[in-house]
N, C-alpha and C positions, 0 to 999 in steps of 0.2 A: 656164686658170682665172682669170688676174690679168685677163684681160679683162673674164669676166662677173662680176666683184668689183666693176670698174670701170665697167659699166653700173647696178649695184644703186647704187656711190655717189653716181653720174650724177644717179641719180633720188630720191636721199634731198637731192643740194644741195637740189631744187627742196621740200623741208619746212620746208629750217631755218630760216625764218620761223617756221613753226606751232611748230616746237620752243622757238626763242627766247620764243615769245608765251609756252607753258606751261610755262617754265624760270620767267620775271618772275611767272607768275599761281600756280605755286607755292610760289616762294619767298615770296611775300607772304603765300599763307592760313600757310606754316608760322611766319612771323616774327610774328602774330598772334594763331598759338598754333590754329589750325582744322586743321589738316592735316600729319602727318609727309611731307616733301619727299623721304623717301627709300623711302618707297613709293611713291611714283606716277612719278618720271620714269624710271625703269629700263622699266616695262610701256610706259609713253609710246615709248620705244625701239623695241620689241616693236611698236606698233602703227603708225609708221613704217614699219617692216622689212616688215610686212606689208603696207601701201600696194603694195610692190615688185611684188607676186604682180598684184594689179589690173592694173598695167603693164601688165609681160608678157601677161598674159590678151586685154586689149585690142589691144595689138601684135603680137598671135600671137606671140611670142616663143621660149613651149616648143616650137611648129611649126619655128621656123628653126632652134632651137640643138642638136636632136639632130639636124642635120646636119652638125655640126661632130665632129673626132675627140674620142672621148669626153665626147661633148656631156651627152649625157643624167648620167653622173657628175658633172663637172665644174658642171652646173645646180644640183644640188644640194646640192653640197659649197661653192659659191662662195657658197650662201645662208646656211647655218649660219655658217661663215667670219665673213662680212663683217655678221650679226645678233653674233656673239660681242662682234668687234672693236667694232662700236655699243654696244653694253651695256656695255664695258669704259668705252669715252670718259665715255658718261653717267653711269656710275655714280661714275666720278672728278668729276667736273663736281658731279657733286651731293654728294657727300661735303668739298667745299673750300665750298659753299653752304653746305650743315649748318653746318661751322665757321665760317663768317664770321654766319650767323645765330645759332647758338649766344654768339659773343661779343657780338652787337651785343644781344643780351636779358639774357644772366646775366654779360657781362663773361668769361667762362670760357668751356672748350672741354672736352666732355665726349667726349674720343678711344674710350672704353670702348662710351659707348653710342653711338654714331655707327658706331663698327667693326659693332659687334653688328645695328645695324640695316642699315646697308645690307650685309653678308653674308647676310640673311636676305631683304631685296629681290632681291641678285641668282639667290641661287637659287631665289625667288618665279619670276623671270623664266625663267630659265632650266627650270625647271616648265611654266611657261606654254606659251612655245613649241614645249619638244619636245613637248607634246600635239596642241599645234595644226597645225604644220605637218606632220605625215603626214596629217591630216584633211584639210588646203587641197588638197595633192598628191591625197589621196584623190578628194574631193568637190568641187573647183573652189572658188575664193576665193570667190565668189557665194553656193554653198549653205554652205559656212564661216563667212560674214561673222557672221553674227546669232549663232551662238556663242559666236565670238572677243571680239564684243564685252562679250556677256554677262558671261565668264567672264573677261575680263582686266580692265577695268574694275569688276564686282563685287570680285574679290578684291583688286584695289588700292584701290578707297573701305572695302569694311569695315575692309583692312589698314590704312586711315591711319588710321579714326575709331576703331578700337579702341585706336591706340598712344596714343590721347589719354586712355585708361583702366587698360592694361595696365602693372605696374611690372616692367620689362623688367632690373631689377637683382635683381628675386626670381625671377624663372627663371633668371636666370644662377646665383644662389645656388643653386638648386636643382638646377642641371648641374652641379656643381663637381665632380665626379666623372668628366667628360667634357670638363672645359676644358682640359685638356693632349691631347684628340685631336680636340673638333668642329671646329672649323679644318677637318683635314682628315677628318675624317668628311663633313662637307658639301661638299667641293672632289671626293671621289671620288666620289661621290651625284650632282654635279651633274657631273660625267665622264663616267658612265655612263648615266645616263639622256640627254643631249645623243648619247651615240655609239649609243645603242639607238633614240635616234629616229630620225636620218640612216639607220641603216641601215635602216630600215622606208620613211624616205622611199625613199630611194635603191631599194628594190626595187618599190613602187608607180611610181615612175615609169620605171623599166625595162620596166615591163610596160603603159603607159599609153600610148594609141592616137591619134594628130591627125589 
């Protein structure tokens, strides 16, 4: 499996141009005050990760790899994997941006809502994906694209422009009742629904013909 890890990160080097580009392009609109930075590079992740699938597609990829022992599990299991581990990176990457944008505008670091918001991007993300990728595995990343894009970009533009409106300390007020367990109400949420999709992917494509 560390091998097809190592092809998906193969081919995410050849992004991290485009990611650097929309790292600078949104940390700018966020320090300008147009756009929360931690809704959009987590799904930005997400939509990298999914470049991956085009790969393969075009290199016949899933043709070779379930020739391999336990190819067909290990295809899938090395996707989720190594989409995790990316969302992890970015989401730290963008959480240390938050604060250094956070102090270079108010002087201050506001840990509370920065925690609150990107806990809520990543399990935006992780939303995202497990929906999508049993559709890709489903439907071919082709008939997938125009979805993926609809729906991961819609929900991270209204998610920014709404946080420009939303007072994200009066919800939290309003959870306090739940702030000694959301934590991890939302870490088993995004547990479960991450290992409900695998295993959906995983039996579509056990059953899926080259």
């Amino acid at each position: 499996m560390i091998g097809f890890m190592k092809k998906d990160f193969a081919m995410i080097k050849s992004n991290l141009k485009l990611l650097g580009v929309m790292f600078v392009l949104f940390a700018v609109m966020d320090f300008i005050g147009k756009m929360d930075i931690s809704f959009i590079l987590p799904f930005l992740c997400v939509m990298i990760m999914i470049s991956t699938f085009s790969y393969d597609y075009y290199n016949k990829w899933d043709a070779y790899s379930i020739s391999l022992p336990n190819g067909r599990k290990n295809s899938v299991k090395s996707k989720y994997i190594t989409t995790i581990l990316m969302t992890l990176i970015v989401s730290i990457i963008t959480i240390l941006l938050s604060f250094l944008i956070s102090y270079m505008n108010t002087k201050t670091i506001n840990y509370e809502l920065t925690f609150i918001s990107m806990l809520g991007s990543i399990f935006g993300t992780l939303l995202v994906f497990s929906f999508m990728y049993p559709a890709i595995y489903k439907f071919g990343v082709e008939k997938a694209r125009i979805g993926i894009f609809v729906v991961v970009f819609g929900i991270a533009i209204v998610g920014g422009l709404l946080s420009q409106y939303i007072d994200f300390s009066f919800v939290t007020n309003s959870l306090t009742f739940l702030e000694d367990y959301l934590v991890i109400i939302l870490i088993v949420t995004g547990i479960l629904m991450v290992y409900i999709s695998y295993k959906i992917s995983e039996k579509i494509f056990r059953k899926k013909e080259f």
